[in-house]
C-alpha positions in Angstrom: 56.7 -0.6 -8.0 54.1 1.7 -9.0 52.6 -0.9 -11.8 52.3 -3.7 -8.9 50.3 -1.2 -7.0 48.4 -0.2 -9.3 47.4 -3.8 -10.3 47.3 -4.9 -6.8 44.5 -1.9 -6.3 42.6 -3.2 -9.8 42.5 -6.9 -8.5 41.2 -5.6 -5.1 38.4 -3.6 -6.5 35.9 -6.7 -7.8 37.1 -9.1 -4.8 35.8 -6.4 -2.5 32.3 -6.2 -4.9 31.5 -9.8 -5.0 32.6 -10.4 -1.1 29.9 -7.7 0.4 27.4 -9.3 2.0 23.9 -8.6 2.1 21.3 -10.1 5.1 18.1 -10.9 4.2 15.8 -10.0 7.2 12.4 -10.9 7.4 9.7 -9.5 9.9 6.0 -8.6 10.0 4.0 -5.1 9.6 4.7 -3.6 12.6 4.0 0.2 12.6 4.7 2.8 14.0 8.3 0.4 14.4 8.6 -0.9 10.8 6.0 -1.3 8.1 5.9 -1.7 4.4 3.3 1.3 4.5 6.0 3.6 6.5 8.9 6.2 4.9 12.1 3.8 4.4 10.2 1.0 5.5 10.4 2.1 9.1 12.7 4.3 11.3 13.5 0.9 13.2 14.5 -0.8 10.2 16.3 2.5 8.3 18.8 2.2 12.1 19.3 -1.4 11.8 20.0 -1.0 7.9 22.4 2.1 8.4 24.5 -0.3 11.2 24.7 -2.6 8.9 26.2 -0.9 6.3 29.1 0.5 9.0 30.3 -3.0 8.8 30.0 -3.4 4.7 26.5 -5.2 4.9 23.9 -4.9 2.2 20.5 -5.3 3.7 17.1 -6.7 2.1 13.8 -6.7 3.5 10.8 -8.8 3.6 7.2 -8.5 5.2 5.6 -11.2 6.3 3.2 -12.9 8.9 5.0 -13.6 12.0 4.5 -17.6 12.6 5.9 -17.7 8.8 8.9 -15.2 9.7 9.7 -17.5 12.4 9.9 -20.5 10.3 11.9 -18.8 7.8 14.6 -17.7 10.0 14.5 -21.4 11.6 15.3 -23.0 8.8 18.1 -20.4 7.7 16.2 -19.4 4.7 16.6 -15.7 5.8 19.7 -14.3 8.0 17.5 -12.3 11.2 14.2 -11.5 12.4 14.1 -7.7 13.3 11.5 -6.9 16.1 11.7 -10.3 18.3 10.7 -9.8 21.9 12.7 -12.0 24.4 10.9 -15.4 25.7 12.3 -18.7 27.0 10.7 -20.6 23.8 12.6 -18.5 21.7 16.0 -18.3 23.1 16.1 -21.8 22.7 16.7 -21.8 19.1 17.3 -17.5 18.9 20.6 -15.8 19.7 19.9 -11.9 20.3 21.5 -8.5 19.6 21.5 -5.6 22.0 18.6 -4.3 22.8 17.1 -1.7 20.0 13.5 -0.4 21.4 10.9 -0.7 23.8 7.2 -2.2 23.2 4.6 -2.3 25.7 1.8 -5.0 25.6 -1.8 -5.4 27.0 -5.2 -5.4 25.9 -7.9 -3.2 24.0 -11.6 -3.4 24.8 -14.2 -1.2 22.9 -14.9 1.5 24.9 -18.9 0.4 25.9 -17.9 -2.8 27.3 -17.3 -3.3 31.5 -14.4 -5.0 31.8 -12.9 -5.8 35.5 -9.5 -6.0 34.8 -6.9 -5.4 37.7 -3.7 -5.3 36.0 -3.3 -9.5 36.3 -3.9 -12.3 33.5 -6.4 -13.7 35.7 -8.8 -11.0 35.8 -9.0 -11.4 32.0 -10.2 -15.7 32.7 -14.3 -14.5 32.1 -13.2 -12.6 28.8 -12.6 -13.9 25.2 -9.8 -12.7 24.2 -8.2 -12.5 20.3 -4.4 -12.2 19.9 -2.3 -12.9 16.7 -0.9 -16.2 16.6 2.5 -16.6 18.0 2.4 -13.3 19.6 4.3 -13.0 22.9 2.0 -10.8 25.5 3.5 -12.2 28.4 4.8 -15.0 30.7 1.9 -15.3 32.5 -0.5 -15.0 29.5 1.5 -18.0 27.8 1.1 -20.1 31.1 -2.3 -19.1 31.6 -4.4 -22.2 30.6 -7.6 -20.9 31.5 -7.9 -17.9 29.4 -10.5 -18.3 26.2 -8.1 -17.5 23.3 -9.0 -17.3 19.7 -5.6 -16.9 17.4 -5.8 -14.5 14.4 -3.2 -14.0 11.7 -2.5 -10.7 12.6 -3.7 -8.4 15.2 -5.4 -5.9 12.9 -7.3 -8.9 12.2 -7.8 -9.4 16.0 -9.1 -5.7 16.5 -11.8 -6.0 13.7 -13.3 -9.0 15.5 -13.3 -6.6 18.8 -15.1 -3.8 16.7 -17.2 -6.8 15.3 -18.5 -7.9 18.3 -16.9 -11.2 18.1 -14.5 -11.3 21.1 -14.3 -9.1 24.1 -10.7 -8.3 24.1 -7.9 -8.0 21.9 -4.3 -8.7 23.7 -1.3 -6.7 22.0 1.1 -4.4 21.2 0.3 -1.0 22.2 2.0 1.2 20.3 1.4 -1.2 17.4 -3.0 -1.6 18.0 -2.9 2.2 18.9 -1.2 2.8 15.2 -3.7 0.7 13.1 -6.8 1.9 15.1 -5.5 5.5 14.2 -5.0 4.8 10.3 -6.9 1.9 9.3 -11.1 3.5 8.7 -13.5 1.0 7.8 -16.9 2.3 6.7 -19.1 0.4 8.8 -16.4 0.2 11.9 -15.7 2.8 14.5 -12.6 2.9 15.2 -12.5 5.9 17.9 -15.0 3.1 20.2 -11.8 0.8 20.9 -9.4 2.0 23.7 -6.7 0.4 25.4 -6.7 -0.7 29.6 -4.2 0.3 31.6 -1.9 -1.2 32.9 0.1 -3.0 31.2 0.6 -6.6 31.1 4.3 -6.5 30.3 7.1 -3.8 28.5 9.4 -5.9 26.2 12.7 -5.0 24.8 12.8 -5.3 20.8 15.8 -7.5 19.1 17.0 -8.4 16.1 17.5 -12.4 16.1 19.3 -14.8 14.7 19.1 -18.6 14.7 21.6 -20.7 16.8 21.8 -23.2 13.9 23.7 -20.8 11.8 26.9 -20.7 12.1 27.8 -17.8 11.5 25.2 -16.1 13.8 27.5 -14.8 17.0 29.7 -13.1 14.2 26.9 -11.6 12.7 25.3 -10.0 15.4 28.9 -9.0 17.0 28.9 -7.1 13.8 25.1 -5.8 14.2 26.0 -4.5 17.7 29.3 -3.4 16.7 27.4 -1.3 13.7 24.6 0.5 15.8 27.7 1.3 18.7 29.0 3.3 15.8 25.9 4.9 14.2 25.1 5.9 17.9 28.1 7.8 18.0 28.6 9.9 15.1 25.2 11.3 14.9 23.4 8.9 12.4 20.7 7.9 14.5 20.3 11.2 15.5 19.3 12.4 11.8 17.3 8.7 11.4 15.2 10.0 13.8 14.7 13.9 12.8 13.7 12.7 9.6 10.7 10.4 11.2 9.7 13.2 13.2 10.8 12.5 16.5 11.5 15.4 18.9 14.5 16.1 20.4 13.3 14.9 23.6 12.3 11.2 22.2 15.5 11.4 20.1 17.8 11.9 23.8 16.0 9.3 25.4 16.2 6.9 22.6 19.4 7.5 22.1 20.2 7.3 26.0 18.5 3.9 25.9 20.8 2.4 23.9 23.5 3.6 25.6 22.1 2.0 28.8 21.3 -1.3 26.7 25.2 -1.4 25.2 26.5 -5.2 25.5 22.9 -6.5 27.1 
């Protein structure tokens, strides 16, 4: 009895090697969330990674532009797209996880310029206006058909044309614009003249996605959910988010947040 056992436990060992899975997730720069240029690639990314391996996952990552990300997950070439904001376009082909932050989005204008802007999409009609391409600001920005646009490949990209010259407004992230404008210095750019309007255009809710052509995808993000659930609960995200530098303030609400968001 104890040989079959023990030769049940050997056979077990390399099944249970070879079957772990690993996700490959692809997303874009996109400090002070996740970035390539942050510790652990992120404190967003080191939470999704630690749910992930509550529920035996291996997890890779890769940094791309965001219209390529998209295509990527699409075509199932990678498992999830960490960072999505919700929009009707993209819960066409998107299913979504639980909610797993909070971005706010609007525009930056350098600091010299008079800009009337009231808070709507319309007041911004008289203004060119740069925004990464594929970028979701808002409903109303996207259905907006009068507003000058001109699409960049990334919306540090955007904010050099603002400090250029080139456009009169950048429309973004804020957290995100306010993190390059800190640390990215440019010797013939200024970046203290750029400052971001209040208010807001729109808040958006940060996911992790995964496409509706995989079959596999309501399993996989049961399991995501299921993962952060468990990390929320025993104190891992807690000591995620000490060791990015969060207070214990942010760290409550954050963690409070999810809590609220559970099952969303």
């Amino acid at each position: 009895m104890i040989k079959l056992l023990i030769f049940i436990v050997v056979i077990a060992i390399p099944t249970q090697v070879f079957s772990k899975q690993t996700w490959q997730i692809v997303t874009e720069n996109y400090p002070p969330y996740f970035s390539e240029n942050l510790p652990s690639n992120g404190w967003l990314y080191e939470i999704a990674e630690s749910a992930l391996k509550t529920q035996g996952i291996n997890s890779e990552l890769e940094f791309t532009t965001w219209d390529r990300a998209l295509k990527l997950l699409e075509k199932n070439r990678k498992t999830a797209i960490l960072g999505a904001f919700y929009s009707l376009k993209r819960n066409e082909v998107f299913y979504y996880s639980s909610p797993l932050a909070v971005a706010h989005s609007g525009v930056f204008k350098r600091k010299e310029s008079v800009i009337n802007f009231d808070g709507t999409v319309q007041s911004l009609t008289p203004y060119s206006i740069g925004t990464e391409d594929n970028a979701f600001v808002s409903q109303e920005f996207a259905r907006n058909r009068e507003l000058a646009i001109t699409s960049t490949k990334s919306l540090p990209t955007s904010l050099y044309l603002l400090q250029q010259g080139r456009i009169d407004l950048v429309a973004g992230t804020k957290e995100v614009g306010n993190y390059w404008l800190e640390h990215t210095k440019t010797e013939d750019s200024d970046d203290n003249n750029i400052e971001y309007l209040s208010p807001d255009l729109a808040s958006h809710k940060l996911y992790l996605v995964v496409s509706k052509s995989n079959y596999r995808a309501k399993e996989y993000l049961q399991k995501f959910n299921r993962g952060i659930d468990i990390i929320t609960k025993n104190g891992r995200i807690a000591k995620i988010m000490k060791k990015h530098n969060f207070s214990n303030q942010k760290i409550a609400e954050y963690i409070n947040f999810l809590k609220e968001n559970e099952g969303i």
